[in-house]
C-alpha positions in Angstrom: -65.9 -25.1 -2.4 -64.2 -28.9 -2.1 -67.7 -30.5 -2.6 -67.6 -28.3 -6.0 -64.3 -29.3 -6.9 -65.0 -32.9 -5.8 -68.2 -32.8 -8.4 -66.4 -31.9 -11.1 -63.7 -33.9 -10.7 -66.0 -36.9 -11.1 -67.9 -35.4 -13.7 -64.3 -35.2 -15.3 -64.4 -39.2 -14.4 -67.2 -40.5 -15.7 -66.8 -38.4 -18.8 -63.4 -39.4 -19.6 -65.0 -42.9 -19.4 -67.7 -42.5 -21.6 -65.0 -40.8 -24.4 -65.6 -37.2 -23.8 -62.1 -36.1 -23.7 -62.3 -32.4 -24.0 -65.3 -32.2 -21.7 -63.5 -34.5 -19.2 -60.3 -32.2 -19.2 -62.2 -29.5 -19.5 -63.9 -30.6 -16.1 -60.5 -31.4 -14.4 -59.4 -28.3 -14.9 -62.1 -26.4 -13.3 -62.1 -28.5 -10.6 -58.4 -28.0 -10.0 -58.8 -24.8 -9.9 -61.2 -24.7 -7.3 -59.4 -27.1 -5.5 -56.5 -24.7 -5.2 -58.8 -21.5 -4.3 -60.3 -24.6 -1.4 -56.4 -24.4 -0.2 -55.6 -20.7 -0.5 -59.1 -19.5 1.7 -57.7 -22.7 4.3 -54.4 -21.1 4.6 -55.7 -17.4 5.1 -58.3 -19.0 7.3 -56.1 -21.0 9.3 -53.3 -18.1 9.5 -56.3 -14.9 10.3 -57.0 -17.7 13.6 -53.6 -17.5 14.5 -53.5 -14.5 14.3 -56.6 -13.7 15.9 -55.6 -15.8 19.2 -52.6 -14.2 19.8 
């Protein structure tokens, strides 16, 4: 999911750059929103192997 977000984020990049502006935001914001889905499945990951452990 970070490789994704990671992809569009530099899509978003090199489409800002070339004078695509709503593509290029529209690109940032998917790949902030997968970056933040990347963080919530880490914490639930991390916390379910606490969990599981003790």
């Amino acid at each position: 999911m970070l490789r994704y977000a990671l992809i569009f984020f530099i899509v978003a990049i090199v489409a800002g750059v070339l004078g695509f502006g709503g593509f290029a935001g529209a690109m940032a914001g998917i790949a902030e929103i997968l970056f933040y889905i990347f963080l919530v499945l880490l914490v639930v990951s991390l916390i379910s192997g606490l969990l599981k452990k003790a």
